[in-house]
C-alpha positions as a LaTeX table, in Angstrom:
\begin{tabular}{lrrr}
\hline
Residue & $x$ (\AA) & $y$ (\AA) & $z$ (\AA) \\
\hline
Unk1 & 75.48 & 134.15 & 41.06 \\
Unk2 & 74.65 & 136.25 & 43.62 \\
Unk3 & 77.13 & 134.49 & 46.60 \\
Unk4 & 79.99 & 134.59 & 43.77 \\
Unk5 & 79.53 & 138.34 & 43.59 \\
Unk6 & 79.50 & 138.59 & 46.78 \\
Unk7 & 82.65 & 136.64 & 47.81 \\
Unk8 & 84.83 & 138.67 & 44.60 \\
Unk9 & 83.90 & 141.67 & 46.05 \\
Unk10 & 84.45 & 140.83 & 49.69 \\
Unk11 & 87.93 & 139.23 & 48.60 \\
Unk12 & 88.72 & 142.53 & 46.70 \\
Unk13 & 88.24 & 144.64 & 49.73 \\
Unk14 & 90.95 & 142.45 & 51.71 \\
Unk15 & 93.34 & 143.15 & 49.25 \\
Unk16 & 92.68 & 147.02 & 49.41 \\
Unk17 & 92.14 & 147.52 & 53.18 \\
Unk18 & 93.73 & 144.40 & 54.60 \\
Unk19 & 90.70 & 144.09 & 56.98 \\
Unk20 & 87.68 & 142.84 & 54.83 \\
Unk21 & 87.58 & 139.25 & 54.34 \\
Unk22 & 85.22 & 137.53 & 52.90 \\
Unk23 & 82.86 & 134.88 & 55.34 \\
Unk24 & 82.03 & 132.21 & 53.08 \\
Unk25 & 79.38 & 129.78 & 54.14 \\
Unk26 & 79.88 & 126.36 & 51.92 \\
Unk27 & 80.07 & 122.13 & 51.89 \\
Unk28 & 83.52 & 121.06 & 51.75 \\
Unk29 & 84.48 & 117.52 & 50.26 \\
Unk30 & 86.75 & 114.75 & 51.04 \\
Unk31 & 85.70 & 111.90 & 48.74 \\
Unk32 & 81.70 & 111.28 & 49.03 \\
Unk33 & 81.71 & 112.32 & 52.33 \\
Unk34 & 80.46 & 116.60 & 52.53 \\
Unk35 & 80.52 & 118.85 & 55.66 \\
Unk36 & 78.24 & 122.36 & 56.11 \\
Unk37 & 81.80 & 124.87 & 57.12 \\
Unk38 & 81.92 & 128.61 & 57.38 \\
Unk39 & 85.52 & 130.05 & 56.08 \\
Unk40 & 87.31 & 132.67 & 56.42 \\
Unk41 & 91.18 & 133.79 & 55.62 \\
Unk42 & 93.63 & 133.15 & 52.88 \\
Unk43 & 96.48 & 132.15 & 54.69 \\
Unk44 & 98.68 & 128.68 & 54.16 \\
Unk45 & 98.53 & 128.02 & 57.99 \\
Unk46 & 94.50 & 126.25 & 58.71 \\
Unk47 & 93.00 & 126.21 & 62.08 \\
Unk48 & 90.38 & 124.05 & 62.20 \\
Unk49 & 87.63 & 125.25 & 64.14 \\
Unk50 & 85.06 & 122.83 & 66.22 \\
Unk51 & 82.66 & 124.24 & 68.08 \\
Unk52 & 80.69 & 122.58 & 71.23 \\
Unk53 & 77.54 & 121.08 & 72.12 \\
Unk54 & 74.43 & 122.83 & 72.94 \\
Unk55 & 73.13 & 123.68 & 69.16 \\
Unk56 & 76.13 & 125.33 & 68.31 \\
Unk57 & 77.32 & 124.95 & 64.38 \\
Unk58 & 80.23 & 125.87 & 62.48 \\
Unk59 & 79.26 & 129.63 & 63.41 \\
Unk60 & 80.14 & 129.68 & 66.72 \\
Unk61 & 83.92 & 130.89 & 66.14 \\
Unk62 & 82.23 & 133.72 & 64.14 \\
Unk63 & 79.94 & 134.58 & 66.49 \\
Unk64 & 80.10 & 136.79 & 69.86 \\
Unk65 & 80.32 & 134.07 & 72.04 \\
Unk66 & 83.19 & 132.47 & 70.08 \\
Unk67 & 84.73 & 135.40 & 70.90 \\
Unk68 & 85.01 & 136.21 & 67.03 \\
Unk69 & 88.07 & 134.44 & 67.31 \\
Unk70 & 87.38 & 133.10 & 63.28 \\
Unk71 & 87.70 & 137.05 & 62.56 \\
Unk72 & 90.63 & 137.68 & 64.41 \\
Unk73 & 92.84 & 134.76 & 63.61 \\
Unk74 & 91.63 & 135.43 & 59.45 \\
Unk75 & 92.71 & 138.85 & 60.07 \\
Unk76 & 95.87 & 137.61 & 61.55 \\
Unk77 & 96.88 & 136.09 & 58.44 \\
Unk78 & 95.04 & 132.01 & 59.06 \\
Unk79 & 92.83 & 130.57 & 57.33 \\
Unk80 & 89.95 & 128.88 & 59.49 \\
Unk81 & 87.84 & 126.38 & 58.58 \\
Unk82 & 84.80 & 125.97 & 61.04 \\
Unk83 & 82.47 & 122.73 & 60.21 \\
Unk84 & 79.39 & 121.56 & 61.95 \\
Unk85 & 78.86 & 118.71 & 63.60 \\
Unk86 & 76.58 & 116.62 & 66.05 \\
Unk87 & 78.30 & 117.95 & 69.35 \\
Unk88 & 77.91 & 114.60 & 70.95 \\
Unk89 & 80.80 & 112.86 & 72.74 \\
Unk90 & 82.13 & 110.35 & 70.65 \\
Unk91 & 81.57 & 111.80 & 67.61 \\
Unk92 & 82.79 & 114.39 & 65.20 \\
Unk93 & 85.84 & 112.21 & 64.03 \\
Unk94 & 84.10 & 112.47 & 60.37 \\
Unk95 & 83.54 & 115.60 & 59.64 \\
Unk96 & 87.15 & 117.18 & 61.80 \\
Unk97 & 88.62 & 114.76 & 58.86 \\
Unk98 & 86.96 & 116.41 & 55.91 \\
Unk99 & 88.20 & 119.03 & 57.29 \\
Unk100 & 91.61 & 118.28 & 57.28 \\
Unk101 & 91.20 & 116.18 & 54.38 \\
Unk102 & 90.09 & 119.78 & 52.73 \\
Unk103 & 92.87 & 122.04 & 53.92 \\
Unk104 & 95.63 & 119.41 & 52.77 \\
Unk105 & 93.76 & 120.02 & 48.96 \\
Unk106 & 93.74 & 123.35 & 49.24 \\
Unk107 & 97.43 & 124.05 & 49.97 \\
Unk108 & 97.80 & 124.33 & 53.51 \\
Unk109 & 101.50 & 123.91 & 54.62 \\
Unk110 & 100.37 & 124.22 & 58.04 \\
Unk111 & 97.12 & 122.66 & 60.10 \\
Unk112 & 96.36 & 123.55 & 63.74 \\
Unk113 & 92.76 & 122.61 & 65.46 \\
Unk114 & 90.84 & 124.75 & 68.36 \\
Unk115 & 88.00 & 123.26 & 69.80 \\
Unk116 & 85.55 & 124.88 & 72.80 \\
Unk117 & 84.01 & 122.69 & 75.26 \\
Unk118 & 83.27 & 119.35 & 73.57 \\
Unk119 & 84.98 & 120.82 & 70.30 \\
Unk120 & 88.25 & 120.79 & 72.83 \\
Unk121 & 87.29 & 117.39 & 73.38 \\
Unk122 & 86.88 & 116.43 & 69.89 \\
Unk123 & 90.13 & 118.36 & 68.85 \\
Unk124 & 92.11 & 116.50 & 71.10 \\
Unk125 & 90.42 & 112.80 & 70.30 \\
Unk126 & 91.15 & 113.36 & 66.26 \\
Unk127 & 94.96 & 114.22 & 67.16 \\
Unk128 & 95.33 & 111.75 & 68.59 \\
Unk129 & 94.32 & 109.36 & 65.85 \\
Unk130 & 96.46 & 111.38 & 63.48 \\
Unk131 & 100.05 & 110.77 & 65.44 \\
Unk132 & 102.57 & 113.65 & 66.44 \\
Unk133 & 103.30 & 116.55 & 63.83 \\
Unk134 & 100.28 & 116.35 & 61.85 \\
Unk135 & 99.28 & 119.50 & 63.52 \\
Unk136 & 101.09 & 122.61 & 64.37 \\
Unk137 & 99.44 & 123.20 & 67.36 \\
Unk138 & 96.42 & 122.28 & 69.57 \\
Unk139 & 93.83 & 124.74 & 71.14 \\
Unk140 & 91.45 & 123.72 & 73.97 \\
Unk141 & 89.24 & 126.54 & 75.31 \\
Unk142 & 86.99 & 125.54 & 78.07 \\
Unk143 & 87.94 & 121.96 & 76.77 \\
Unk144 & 86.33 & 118.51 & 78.67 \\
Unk145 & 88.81 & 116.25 & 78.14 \\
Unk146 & 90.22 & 114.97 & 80.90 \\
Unk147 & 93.08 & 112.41 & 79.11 \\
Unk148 & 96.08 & 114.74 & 77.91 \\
Unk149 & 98.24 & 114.77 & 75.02 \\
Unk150 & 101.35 & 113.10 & 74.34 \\
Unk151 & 102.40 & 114.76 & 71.27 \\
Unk152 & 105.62 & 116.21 & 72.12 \\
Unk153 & 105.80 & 117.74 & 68.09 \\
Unk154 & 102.52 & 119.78 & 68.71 \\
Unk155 & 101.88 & 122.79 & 70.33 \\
Unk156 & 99.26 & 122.65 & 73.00 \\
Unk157 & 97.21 & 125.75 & 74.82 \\
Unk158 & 94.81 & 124.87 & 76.93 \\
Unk159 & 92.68 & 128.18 & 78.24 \\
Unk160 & 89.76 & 128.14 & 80.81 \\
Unk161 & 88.01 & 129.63 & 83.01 \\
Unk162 & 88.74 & 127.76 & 87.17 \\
Unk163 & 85.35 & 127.98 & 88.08 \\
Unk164 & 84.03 & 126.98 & 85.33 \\
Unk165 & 81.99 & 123.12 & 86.44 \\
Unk166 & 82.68 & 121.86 & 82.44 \\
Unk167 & 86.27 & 122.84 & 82.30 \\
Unk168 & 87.45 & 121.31 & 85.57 \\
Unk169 & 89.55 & 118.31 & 84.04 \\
Unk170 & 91.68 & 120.69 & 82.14 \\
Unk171 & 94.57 & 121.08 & 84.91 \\
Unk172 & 94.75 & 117.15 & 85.34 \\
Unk173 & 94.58 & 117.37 & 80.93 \\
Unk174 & 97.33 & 119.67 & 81.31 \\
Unk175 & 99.11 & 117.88 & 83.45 \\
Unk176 & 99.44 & 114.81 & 81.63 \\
Unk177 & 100.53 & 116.72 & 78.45 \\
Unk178 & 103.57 & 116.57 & 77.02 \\
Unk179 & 106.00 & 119.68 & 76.59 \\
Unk180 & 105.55 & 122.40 & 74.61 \\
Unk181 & 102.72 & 122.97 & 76.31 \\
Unk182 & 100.82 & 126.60 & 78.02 \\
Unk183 & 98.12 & 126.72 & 80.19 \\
Unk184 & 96.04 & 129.56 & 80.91 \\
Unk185 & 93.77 & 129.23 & 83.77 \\
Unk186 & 91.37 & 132.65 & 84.46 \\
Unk187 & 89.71 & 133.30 & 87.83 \\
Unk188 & 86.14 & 133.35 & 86.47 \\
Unk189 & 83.44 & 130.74 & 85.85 \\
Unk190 & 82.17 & 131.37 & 82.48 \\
Unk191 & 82.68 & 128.86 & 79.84 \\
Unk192 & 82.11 & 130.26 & 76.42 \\
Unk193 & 85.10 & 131.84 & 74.73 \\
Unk194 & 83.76 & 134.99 & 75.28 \\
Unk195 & 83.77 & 135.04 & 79.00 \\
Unk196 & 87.59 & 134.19 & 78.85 \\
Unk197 & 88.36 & 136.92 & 76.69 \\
Unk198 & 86.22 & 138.63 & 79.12 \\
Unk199 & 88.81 & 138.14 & 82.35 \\
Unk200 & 91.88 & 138.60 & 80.07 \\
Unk201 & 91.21 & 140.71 & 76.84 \\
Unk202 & 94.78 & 139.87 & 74.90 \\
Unk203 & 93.53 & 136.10 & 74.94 \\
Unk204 & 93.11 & 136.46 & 71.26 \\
Unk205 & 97.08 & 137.89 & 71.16 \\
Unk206 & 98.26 & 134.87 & 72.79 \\
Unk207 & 96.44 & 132.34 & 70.67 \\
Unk208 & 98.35 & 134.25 & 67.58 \\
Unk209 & 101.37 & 133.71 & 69.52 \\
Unk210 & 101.51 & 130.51 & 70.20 \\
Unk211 & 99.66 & 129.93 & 66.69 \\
Unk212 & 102.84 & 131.22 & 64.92 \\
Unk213 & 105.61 & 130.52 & 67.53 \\
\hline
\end{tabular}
């Protein structure tokens, strides 16, 4: 009763300041499969949010080293949908469906993923098991894949740091990408999202760019 109160009142404030939004922590469903996600956002364009390896859950996006970039883009009129999973190459596929799976229920006339480090990774694996145009648009940030995307219908941004050791396939990823593609490739080292909003502070600008070019 208590996290229903919560999320009414939360909701209420967004529609009197246009700033609060509520932070919902909740199991989405896609048939009998169920996936721990943190929410945010009311908007009918999703990004799908997958964070990385190293302990990190469907927080991360939400948290400082995400760069709060679950705040900003809610606040920016998108809906995110963060869900947790292993963080172990090769998997993920699962729970980035119930995901989508989720945000196809729940009215969404537009999907996009963003994926850090081996989020990135798993981001750009599940696209391309879905084909061309199921997404909007694909963000990598600080992304280990190494293979590319041939999706000329989606939107890719690929954003990392050059001296970062976990991030240095990107310009070969990039490279092999099809068209419409960006890549923005800081002179630092760090590899959370926060270190890249650290050498170029509109980062978050340009992801809303791109998001609703």
């Amino acid at each position: 009763m208590l996290k229903k109160w919560f999320i009414t009142f939360a909701l209420a404030g967004a529609a009197m300041t246009n700033v609060v939004l509520a932070q919902v922590e909740t199991d989405i469903k896609a048939g009998d499969k169920a996936v721990s996600a943190m929410t945010m956002g009311e908007g009918e364009h999703v990004v799908i949010a997958l964070h990385g390896a190293g302990g990190n859950d469907r927080r991360f996006f939400f948290s400082d080293n995400g760069g709060k970039m679950g705040q900003e883009l809610a606040k920016a009129g998108f809906r995110v949908i963060a869900v947790t999973w292993s963080g172990q190459a090769g998997s993920g596929i699962a729970e980035a469906d119930v995901a989508l799976q989720h945000a196809k229920a729940t009215g969404a006339k537009k999907i996009s993923l963003m994926g850090h480090s081996r989020g990135g990774e798993l981001a750009a694996n599940f696209a391309r098991q879905q084909g061309d145009g199921v997404f909007n648009t694909l963000i990598q940030f600080s992304s280990v894949d190494d293979k590319g995307l041939t999706l000329p219908k989606t939107k890719k941004l690929f954003a990392f740091n050059k001296y970062d050791r976990f991030a240095n396939w990107q310009p070969a990823a990039f490279e092999k990408s099809d068209e419409p593609k960006q890549m923005i490739a800081l002179g630092g080292s760090g590899h959370p999202v926060s270190a890249l909003i650290g050498e170029k502070a509109d980062l978050v600008q340009d992801v809303v760019g791109i998001l609703k070019r």
